[in-house]
N, C-alpha and C positions, 0 to 999 in steps of 0.2 A: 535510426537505431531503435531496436523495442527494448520493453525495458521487464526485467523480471523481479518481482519484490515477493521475496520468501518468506512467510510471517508463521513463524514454527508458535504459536501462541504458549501456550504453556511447558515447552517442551524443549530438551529432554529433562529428566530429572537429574541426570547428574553433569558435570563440570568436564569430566574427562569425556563424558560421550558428544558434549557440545563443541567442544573443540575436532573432534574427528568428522564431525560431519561438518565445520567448519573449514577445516584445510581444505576435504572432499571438494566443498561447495569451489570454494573460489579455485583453488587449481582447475577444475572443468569451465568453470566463467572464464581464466587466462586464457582457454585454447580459441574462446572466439571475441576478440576487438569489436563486433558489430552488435553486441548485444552486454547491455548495461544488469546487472544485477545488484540488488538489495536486500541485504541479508537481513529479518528483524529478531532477533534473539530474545529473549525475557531479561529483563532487566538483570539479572544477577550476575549475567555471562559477558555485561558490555564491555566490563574491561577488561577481562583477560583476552577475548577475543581482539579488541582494539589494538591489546600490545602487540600479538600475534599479526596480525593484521599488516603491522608497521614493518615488521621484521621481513617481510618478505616483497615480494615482484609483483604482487597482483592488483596495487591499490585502483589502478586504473579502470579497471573491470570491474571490482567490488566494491560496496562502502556499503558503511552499517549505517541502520535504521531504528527506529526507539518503535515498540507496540503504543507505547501511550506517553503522555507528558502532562504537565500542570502547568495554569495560564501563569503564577505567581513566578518572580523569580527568588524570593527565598522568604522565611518566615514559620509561623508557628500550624503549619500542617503535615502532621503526622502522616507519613508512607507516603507521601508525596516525592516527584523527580520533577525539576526543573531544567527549563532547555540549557539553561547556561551551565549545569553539571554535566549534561550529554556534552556538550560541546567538546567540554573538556576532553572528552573520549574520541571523538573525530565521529560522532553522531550527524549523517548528512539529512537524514531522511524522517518523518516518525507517519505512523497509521495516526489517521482521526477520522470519528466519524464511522467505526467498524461496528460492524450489525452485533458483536458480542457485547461490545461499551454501550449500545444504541438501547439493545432492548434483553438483555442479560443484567448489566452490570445496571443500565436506569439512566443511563448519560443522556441529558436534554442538548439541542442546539443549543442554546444559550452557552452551556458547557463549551461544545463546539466549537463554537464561533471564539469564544475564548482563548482556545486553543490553537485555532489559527494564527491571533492575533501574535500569540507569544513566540509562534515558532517561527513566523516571518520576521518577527523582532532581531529574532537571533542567527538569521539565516538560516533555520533548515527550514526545509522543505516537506512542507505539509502533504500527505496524499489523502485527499477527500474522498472517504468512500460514500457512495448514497445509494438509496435504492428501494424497493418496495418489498413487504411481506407479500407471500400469499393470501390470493383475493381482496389487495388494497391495487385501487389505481393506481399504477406507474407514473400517470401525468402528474397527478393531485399530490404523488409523494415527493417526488423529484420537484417538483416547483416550492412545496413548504419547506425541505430539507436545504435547497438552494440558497434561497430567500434568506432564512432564519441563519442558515452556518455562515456566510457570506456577508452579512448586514456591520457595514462599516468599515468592509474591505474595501479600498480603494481599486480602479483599474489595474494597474502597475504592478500590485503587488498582486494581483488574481491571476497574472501571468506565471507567476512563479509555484501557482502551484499545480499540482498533480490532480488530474482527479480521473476518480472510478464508477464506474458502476457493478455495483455488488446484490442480483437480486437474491434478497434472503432466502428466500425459497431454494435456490439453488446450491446453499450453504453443503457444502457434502456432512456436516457432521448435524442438519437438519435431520428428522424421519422424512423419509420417501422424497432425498433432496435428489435432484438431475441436475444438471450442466442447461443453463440457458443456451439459446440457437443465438448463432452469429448473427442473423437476423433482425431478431428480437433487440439485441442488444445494441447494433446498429439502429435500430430506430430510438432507443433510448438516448443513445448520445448524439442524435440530429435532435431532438429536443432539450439536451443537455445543450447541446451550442447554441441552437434560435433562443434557449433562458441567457444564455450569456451576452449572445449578440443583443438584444433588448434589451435587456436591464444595465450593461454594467460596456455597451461597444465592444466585448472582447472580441477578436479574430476566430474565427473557427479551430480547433483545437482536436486534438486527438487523445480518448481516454483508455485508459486500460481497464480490465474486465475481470471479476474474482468472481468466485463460485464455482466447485468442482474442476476447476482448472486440471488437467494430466496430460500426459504421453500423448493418450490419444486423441484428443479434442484440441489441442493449444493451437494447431496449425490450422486449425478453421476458422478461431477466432483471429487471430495475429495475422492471416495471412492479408487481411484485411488492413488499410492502411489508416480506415476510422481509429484501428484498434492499435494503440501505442502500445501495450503488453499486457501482464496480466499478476493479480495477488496471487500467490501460488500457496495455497494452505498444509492440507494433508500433504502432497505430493513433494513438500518441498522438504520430509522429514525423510522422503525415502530415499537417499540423496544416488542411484544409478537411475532413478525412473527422473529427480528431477537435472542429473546429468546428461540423460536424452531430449529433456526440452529442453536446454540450453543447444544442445546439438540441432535439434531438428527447426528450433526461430530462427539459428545465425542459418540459416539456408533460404529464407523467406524474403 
């Protein structure tokens, strides 16, 4: 099964348009069983959509995801979200480790890795995104971002989580961003798994792929059975263009 995690980042601004491209979304994920979706909404939408969510046929195909989380579970930090409040909401999934948090927002590993910790604590399900800027090496970055998010995760729980490769350069809301080659990014997660198989015995594993992700690229990546799915960004706000790549992966 691939897996699609839609991560509408700031977006929409209002509450009524979140919800229509929410029914949108998951009614087009019911018509295909063979493909997993993951809605990630901005925090403000978790629970009305949650309720919505309940109310209806589709949970099995969809389930919400958090953009971001806090390692604490409660205490005196202001604007802060805690997994055990997601929880509440039927939160299965959260982003960590996204190039906006990494190198926008200032988020260190150490953050990270925090962040891992908490959200294994409470059962969700962490998606590791990693990956290199423009003109940094790909090896040198994925090995320090590994290393450092990772550090004092046990085996056991490194199965449970998700992980990506997201090259930033490829970010579409970058200047003069492109879509990575399936290629490219296949050799990234043969070295993503020989770090896992050495450091930590994990079994070979299958990762999913963000950056410029669309209509017309998905099936190059995905078709690929390295490639578990993909962060769908921009594409996933357009909700017929990302109702064709839900169409065109359950055919894969």
């Amino acid at each position: 099964m691939k897996t699609l995690v839609a991560n509408w980042k700031m977006n929409p601004q209002k509450l009524a348009e979140a919800e229509e491209l929410f029914e949108y979304t998951i009614a087009e994920s019911a018509k295909y069983p063979n493909v997993k979706t993951i809605i990630c909404p901005p925090f403000v939408f978790i629970e009305e959509l949650s309720k919505f969510l309940q109310t209806t046929n589709y949970k099995l195909q969809t389930s919400i995801g958090s953009q971001n989380i806090f390692w604490e579970s409660k205490g005196a930090y202001t604007g802060e979200i805690s997994t055990e409040m997601l929880k509440n909401f039927g939160v299965s999934h959260v982003l960590v480790g996204h190039s906006d948090r990494r190198y926008v927002i200032g988020e260190t590993d150490e953050e990270i890795n925090k962040k891992i910790k908490a959200a294994l604590l409470t059962d969700i399900t962490p998606v590791l995104l990693v990956g290199e800027r423009e003109g940094e090496n790909r090896e040198e970055i994925l090995r320090k971002q590994l290393s450092a998010d990772l550090a004092g995760v046990s085996a056991p729980h490194l199965g449970k989580i998700l992980f990506a490769y997201e090259p930033v350069w490829a970010i579409s809301t970058n200047p003069n961003a492109k879509p990575d080659t399936p290629e490219n990014t296949l050799k990234a997660i043969t070295f993503i798994n020989n770090l896992l198989a050495i450091s930590y015995k994990l079994p070979a594993i299958s990762c999913l792929y963000g950056g410029s992700v669309n209509e017309k690229n998905i099936v190059d990546f995905l078709k690929h059975p390295e490639i578990s799915g993909a962060v769908v960004g921009g594409a996933s706000l357009r909700k017929e263009e990302f109702g064709k790549m839900l169409n065109l992966v359950s055919t894969i």
